[in-house]
C-alpha positions as a LaTeX table, in Angstrom:
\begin{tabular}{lrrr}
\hline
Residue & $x$ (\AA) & $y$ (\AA) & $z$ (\AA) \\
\hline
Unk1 & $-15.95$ & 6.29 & 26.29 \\
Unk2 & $-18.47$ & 4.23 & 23.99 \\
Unk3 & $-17.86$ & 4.19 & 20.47 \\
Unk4 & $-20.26$ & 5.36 & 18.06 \\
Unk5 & $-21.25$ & 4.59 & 14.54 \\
Unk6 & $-20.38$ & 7.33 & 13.57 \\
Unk7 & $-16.50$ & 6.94 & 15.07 \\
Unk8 & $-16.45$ & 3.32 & 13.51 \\
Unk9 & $-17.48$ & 4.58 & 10.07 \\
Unk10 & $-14.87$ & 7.95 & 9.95 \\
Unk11 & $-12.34$ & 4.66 & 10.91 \\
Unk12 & $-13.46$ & 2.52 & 7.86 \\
Unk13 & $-13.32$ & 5.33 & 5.50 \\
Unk14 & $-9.52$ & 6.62 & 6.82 \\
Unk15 & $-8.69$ & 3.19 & 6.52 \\
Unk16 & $-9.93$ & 2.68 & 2.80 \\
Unk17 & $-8.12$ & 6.12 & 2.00 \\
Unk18 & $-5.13$ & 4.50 & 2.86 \\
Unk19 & $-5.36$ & 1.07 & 1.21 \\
Unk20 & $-6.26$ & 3.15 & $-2.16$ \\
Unk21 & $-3.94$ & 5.10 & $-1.94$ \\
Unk22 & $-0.86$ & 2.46 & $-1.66$ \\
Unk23 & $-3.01$ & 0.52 & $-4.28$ \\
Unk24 & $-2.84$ & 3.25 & $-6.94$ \\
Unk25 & 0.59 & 3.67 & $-5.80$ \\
Unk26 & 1.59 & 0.25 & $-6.35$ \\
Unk27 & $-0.54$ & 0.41 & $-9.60$ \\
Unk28 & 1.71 & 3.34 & $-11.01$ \\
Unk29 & 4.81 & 1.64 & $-9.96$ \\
Unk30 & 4.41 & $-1.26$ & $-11.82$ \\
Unk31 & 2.47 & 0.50 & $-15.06$ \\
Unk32 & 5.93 & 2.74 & $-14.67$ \\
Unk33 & 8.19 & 0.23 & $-14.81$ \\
Unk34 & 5.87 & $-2.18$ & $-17.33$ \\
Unk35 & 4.35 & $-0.38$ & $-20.06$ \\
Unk36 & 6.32 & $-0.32$ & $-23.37$ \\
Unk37 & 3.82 & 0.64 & $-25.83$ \\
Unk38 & 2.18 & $-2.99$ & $-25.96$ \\
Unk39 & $-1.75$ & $-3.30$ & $-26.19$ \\
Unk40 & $-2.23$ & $-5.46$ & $-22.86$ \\
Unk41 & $-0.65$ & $-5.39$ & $-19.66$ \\
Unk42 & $-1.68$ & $-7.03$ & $-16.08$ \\
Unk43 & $-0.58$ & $-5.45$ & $-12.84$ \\
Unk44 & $-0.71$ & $-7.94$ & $-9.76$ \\
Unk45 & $-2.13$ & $-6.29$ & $-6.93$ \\
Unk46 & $-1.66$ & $-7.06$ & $-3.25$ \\
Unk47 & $-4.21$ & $-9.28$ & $-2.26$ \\
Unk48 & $-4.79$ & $-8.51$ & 1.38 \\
Unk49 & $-5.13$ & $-4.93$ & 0.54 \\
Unk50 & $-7.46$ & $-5.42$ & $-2.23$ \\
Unk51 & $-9.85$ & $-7.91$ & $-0.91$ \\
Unk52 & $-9.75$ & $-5.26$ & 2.49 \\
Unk53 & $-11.73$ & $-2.84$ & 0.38 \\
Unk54 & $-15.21$ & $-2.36$ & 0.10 \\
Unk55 & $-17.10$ & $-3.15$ & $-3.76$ \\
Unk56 & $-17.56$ & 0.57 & $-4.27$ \\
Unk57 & $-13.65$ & 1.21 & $-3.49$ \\
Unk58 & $-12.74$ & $-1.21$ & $-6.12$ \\
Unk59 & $-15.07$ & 0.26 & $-8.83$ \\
Unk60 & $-14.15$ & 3.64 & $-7.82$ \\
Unk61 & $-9.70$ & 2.65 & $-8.10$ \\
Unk62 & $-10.90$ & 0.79 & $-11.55$ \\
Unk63 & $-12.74$ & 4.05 & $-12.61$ \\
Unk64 & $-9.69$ & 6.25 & $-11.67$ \\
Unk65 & $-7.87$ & 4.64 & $-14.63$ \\
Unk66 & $-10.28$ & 4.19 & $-16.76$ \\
Unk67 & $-11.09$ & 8.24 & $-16.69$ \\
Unk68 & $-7.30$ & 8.21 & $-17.48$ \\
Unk69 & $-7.43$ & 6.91 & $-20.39$ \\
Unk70 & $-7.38$ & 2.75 & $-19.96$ \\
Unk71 & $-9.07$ & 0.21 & $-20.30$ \\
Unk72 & $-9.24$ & $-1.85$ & $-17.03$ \\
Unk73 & $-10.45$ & $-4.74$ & $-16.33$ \\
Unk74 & $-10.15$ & $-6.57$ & $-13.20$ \\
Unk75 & $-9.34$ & $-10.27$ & $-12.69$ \\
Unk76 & $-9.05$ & $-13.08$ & $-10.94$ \\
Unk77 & $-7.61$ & $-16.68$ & $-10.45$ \\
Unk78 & $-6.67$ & $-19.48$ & $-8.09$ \\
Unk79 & $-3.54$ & $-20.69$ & $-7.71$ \\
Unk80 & $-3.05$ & $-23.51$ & $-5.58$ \\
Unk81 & $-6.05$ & $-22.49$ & $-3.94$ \\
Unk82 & $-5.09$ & $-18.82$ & $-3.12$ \\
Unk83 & $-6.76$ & $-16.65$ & $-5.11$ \\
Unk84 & $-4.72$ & $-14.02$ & $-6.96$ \\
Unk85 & $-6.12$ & $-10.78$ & $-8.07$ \\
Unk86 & $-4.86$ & $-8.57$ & $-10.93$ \\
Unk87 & $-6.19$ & $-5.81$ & $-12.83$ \\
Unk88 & $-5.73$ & $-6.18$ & $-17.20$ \\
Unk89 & $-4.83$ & $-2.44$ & $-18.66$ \\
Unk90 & $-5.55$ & $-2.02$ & $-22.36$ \\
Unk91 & $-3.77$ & 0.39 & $-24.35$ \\
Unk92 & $-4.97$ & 1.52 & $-27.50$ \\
Unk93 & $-2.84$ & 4.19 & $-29.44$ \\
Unk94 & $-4.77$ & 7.11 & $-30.83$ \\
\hline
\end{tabular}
């Protein structure tokens, strides 16, 4: 059987579902376990699953908090030449 586009693309977006889903999953865990009131907080993400998504999956995970309520701001840095990513929540108390 020959593979269409069509069959590749329903693939890339099932896969993407996935890898947000753990993401925000992750995300929650850590915002669970980390958040004590303070004003800034960064959440390490899993590299390999983050860099797997597309730009617009990114923006649309970052947007997902931000329409929550936070301010989100995504980051990253080298660290003996792996690059780390991690998203900065801010908090501010109404």
């Amino acid at each position: 059987m020959v593979v269409t586009a069509q069959d590749l693309l329903k693939r890339i977006e099932e896969k993407e579902r996935s890898l947000l889903k753990t993401l925000e999953q992750e995300i929650d865990n850590e915002l669970s376990k980390k958040f004590k009131g303070q004003s800034k907080l960064d959440v390490n993400l899993n590299n390999k699953s983050w860099e797997e998504l597309t730009d617009s999956a990114q923006v649309k995970l970052i947007n997902k908090y931000r329409n929550a309520g936070w301010d989100v701001k995504h980051c990253d840095e080298s660290e003996q030449g792996v690059k780390v990513h991690y998203l900065t929540f801010n908090y501010k108390a109404k």
